[in-house]
VMD Tcl script that builds the backbone (N, CA, C; Angstrom):
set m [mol new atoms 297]
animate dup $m
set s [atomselect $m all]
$s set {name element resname resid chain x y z} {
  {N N UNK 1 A 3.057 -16.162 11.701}
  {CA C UNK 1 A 2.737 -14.984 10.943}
  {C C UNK 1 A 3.659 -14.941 9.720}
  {N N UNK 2 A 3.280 -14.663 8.679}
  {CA C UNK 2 A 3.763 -14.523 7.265}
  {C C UNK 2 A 4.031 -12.959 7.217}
  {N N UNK 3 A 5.206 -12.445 6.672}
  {CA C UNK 3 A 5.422 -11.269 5.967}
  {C C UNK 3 A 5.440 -10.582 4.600}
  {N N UNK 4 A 4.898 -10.312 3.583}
  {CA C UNK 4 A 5.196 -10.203 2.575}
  {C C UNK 4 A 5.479 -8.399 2.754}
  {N N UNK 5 A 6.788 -8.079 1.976}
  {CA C UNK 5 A 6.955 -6.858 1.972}
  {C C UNK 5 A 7.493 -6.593 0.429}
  {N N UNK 6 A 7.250 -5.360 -0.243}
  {CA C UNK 6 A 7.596 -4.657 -1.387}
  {C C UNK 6 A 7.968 -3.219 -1.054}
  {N N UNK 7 A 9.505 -3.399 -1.030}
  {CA C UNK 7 A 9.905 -1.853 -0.534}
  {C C UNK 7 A 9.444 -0.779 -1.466}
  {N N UNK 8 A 9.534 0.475 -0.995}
  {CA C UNK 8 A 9.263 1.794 -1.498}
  {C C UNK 8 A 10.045 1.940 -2.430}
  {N N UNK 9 A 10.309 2.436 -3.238}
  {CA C UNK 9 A 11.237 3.598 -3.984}
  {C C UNK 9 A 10.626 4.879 -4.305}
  {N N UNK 10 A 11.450 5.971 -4.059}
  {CA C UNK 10 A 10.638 7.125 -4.632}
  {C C UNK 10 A 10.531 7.444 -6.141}
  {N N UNK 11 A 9.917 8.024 -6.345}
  {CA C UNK 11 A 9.542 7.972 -7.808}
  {C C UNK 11 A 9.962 9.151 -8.492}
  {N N UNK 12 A 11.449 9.761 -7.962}
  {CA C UNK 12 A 12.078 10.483 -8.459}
  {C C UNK 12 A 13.214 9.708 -8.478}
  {N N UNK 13 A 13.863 8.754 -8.238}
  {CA C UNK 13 A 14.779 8.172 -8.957}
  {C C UNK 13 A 14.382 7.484 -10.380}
  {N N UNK 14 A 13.461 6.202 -9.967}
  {CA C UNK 14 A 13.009 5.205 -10.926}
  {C C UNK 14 A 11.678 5.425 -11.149}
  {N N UNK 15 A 10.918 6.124 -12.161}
  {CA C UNK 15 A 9.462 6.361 -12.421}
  {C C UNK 15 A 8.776 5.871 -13.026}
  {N N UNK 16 A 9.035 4.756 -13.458}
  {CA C UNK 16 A 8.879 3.610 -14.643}
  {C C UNK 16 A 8.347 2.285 -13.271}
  {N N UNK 17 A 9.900 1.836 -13.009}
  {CA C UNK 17 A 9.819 0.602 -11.719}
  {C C UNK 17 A 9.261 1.129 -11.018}
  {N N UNK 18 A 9.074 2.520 -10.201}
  {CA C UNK 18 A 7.865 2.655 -8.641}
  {C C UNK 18 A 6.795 2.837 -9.158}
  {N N UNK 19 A 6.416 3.023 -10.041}
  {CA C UNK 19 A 5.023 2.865 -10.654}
  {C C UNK 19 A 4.947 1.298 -10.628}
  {N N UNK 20 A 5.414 0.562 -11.006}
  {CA C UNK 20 A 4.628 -0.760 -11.486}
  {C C UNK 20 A 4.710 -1.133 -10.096}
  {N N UNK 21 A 5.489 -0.660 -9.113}
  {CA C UNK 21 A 5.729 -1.963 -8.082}
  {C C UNK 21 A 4.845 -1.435 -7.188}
  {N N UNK 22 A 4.622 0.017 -7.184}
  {CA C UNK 22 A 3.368 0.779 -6.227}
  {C C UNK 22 A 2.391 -0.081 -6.774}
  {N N UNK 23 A 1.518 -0.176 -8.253}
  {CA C UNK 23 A 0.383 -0.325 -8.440}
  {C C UNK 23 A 0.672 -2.323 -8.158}
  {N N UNK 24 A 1.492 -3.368 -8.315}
  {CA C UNK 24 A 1.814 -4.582 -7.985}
  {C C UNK 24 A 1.380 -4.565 -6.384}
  {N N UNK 25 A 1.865 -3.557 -5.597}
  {CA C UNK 25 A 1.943 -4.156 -3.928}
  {C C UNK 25 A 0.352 -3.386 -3.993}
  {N N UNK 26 A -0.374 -2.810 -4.424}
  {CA C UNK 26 A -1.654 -2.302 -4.462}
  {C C UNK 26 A -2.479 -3.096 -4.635}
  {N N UNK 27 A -2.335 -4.245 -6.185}
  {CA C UNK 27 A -2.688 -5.368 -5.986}
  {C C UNK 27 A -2.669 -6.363 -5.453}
  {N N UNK 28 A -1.608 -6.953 -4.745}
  {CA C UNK 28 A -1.827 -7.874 -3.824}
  {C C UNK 28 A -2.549 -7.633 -2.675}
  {N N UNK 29 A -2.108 -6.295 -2.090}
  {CA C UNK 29 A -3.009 -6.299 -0.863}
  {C C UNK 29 A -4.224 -6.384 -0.909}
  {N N UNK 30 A -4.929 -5.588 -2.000}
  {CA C UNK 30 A -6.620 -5.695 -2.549}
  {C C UNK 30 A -7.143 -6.784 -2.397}
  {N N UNK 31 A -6.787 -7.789 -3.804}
  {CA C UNK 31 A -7.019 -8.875 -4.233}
  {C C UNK 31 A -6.720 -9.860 -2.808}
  {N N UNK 32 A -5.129 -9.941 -2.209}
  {CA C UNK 32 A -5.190 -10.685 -0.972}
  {C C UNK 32 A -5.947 -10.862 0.226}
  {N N UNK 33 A -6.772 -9.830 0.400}
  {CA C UNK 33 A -7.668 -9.522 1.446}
  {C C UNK 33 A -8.725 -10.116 1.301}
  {N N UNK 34 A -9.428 -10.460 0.179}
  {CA C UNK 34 A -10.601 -11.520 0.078}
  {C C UNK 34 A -10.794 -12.060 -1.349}
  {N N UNK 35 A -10.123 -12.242 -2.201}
  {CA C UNK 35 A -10.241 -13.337 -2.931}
  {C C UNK 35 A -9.246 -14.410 -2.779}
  {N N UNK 36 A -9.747 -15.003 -4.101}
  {CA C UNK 36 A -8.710 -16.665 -3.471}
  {C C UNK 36 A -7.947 -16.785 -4.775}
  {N N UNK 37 A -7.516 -15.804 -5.746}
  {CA C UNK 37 A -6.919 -15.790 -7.089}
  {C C UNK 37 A -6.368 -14.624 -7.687}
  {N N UNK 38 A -4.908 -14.788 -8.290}
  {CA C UNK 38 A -4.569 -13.205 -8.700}
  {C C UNK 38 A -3.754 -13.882 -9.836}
  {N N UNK 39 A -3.981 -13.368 -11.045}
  {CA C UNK 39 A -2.940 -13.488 -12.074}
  {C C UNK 39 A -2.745 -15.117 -12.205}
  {N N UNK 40 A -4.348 -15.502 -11.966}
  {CA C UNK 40 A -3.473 -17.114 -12.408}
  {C C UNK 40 A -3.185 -17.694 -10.945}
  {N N UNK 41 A -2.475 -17.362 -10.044}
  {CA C UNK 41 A -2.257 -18.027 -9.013}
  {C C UNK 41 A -3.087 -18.000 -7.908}
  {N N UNK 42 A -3.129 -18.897 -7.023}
  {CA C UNK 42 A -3.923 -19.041 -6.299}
  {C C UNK 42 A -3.620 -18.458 -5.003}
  {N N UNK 43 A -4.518 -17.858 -4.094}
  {CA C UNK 43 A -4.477 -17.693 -2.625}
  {C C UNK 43 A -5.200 -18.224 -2.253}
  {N N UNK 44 A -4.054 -18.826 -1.487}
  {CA C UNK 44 A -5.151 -20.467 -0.261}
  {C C UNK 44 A -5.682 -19.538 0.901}
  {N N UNK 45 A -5.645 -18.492 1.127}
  {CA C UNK 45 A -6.323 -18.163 2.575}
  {C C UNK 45 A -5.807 -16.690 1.937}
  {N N UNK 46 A -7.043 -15.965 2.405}
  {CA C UNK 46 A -7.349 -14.165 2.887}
  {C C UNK 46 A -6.157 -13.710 3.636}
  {N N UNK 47 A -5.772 -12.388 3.160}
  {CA C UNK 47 A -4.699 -12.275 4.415}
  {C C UNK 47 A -4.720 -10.793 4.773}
  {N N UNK 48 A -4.778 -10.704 5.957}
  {CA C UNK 48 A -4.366 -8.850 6.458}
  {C C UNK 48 A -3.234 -8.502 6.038}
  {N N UNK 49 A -3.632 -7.135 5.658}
  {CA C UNK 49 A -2.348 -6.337 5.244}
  {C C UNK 49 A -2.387 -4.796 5.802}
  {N N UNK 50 A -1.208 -4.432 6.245}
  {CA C UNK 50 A -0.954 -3.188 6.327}
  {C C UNK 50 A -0.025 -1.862 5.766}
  {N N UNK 51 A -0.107 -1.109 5.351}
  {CA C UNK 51 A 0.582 -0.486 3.790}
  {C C UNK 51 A 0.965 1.062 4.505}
  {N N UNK 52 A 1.987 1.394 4.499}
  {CA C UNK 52 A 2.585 2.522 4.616}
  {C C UNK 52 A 2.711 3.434 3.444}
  {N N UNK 53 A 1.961 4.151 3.058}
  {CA C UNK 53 A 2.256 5.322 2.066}
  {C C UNK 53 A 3.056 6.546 2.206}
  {N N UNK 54 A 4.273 7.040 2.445}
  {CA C UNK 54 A 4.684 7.845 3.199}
  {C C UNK 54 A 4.822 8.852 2.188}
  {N N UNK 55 A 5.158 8.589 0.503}
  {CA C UNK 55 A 5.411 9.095 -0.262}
  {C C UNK 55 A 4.711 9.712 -1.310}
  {N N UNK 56 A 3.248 8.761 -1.425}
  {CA C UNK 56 A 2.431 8.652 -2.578}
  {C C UNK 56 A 1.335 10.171 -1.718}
  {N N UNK 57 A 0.742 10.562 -2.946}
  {CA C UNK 57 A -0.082 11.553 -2.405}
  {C C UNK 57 A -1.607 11.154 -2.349}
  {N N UNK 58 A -2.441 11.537 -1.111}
  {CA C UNK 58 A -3.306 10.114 -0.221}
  {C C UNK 58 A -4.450 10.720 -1.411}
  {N N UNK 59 A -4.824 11.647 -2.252}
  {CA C UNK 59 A -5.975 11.472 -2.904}
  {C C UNK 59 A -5.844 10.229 -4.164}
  {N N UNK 60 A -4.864 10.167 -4.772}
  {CA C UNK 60 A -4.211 9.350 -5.947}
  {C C UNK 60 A -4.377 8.173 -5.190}
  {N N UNK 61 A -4.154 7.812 -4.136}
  {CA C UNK 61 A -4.082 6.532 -3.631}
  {C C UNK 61 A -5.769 6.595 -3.629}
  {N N UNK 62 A -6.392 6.949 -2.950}
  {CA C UNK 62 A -7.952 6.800 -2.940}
  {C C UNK 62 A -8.644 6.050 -4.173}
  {N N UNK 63 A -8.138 7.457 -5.150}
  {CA C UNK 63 A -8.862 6.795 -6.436}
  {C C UNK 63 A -8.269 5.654 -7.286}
  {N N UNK 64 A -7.018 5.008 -7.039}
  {CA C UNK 64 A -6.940 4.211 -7.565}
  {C C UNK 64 A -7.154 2.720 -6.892}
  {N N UNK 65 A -7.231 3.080 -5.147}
  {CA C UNK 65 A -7.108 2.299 -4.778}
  {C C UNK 65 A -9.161 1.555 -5.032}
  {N N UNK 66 A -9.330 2.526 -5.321}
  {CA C UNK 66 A -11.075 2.764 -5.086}
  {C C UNK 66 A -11.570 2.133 -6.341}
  {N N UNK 67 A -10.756 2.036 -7.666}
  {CA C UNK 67 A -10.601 1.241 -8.842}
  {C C UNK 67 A -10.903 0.255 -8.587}
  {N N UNK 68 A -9.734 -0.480 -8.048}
  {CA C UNK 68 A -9.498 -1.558 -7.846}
  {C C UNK 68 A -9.916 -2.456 -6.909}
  {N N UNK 69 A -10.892 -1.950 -5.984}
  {CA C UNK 69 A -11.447 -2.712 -4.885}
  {C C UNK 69 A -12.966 -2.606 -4.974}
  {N N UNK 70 A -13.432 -1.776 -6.064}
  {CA C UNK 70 A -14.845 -1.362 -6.468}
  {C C UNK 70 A -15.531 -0.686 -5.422}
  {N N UNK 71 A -16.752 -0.700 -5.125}
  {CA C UNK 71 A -17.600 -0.515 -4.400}
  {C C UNK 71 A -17.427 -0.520 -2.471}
  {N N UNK 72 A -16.925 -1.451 -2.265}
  {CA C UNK 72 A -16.839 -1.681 -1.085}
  {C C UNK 72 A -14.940 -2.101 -0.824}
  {N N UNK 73 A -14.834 -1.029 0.340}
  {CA C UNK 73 A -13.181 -1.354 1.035}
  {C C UNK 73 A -13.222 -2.907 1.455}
  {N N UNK 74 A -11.716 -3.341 1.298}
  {CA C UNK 74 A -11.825 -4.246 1.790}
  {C C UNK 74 A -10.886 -4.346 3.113}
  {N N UNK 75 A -12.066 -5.213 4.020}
  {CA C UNK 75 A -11.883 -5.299 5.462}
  {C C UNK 75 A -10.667 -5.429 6.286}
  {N N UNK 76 A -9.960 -6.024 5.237}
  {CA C UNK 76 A -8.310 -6.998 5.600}
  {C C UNK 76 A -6.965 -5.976 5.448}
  {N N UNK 77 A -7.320 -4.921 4.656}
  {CA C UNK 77 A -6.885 -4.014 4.318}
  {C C UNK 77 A -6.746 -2.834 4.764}
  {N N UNK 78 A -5.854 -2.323 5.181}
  {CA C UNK 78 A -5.243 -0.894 5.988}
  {C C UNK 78 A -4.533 -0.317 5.539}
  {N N UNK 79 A -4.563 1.232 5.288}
  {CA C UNK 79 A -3.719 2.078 4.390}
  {C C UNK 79 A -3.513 3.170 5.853}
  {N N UNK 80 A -2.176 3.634 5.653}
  {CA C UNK 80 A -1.697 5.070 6.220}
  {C C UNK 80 A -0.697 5.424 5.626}
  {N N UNK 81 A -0.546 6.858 5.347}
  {CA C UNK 81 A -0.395 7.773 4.862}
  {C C UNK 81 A 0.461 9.040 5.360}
  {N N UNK 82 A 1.650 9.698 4.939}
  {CA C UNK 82 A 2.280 10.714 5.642}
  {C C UNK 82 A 1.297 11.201 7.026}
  {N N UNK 83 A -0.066 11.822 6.060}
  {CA C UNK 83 A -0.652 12.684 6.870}
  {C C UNK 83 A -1.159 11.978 8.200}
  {N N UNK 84 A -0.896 10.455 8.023}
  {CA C UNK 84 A -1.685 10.048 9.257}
  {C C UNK 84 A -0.382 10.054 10.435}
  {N N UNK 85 A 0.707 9.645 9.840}
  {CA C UNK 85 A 2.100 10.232 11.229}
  {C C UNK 85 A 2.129 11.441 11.093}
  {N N UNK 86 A 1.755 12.441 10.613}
  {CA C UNK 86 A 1.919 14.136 10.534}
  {C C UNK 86 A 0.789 13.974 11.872}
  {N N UNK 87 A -0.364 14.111 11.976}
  {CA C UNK 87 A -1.460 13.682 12.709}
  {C C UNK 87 A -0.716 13.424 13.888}
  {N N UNK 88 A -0.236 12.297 14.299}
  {CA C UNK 88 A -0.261 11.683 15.053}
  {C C UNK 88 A 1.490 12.215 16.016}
  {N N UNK 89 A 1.935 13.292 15.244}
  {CA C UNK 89 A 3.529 13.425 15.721}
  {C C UNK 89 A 4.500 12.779 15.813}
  {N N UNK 90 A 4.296 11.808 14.443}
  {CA C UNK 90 A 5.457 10.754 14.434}
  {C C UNK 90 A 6.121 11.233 13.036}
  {N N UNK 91 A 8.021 11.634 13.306}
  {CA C UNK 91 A 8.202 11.942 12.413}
  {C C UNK 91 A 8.929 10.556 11.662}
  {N N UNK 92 A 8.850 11.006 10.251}
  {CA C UNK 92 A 9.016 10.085 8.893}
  {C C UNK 92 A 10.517 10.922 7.992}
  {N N UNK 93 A 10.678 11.634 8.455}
  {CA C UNK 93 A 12.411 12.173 7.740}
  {C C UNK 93 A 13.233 11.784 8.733}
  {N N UNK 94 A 14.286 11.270 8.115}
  {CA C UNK 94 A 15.842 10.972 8.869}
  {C C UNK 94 A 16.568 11.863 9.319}
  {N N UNK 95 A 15.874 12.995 9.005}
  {CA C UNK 95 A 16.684 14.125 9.202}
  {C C UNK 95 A 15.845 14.953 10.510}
  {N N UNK 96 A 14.941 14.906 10.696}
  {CA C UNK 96 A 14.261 15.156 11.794}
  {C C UNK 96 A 15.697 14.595 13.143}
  {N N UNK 97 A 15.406 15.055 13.952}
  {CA C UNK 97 A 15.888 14.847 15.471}
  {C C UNK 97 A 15.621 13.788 16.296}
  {N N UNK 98 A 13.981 14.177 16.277}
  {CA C UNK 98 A 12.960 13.042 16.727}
  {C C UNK 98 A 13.212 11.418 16.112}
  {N N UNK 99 A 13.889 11.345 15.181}
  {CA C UNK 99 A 13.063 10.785 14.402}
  {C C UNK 99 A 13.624 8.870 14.673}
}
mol reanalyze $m
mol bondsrecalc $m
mol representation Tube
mol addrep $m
């Protein structure tokens, strides 16, 4: 199994860099999930991905993610979202008890 990871930053420190590197790890996962080319380079094989949004707000992610993948989600691709550990009773602050 391969890992590729692009940490978070919030976008109240650096709003310039978490912008590019949000919409960068947006693209790879898209594009990685079923084509075989990004920027010139090649992907030898499709790859699953799974994406933690804990920070970004889930309609903004929709529509941009919805840009960029056109018409149809792609299959390889999994997004969750604060609201989906809010949901589920898993807490996401360090400061929580639980957590």
């Amino acid at each position: 199994m391969r890992v590729f990871y692009i940490g978070g930053t919030s976008f109240h420190s650096l709003p310039d860099d978490a912008t590019v590197k949000t919409t960068l790890q947006h693209n790879i996962a898209v594009v990685g999930s079923e084509r075989r080319e990004y920027l010139g380079y090649a992907i030898p094989k499709p790859f699953r991905t799974v994406s933690f949004y804990l920070e970004d707000d889930g309609r903004e992610l929709q529509l941009k993610l919805g840009r960029m993948a056109g018409d149809t989600a792609p299959k390889n691709f999994h997004l969750y979202t604060r609201l989906d550990f809010m949901e589920w009773k898993i807490p996401i602050n360090i400061r929580d008890e639980k957590f």
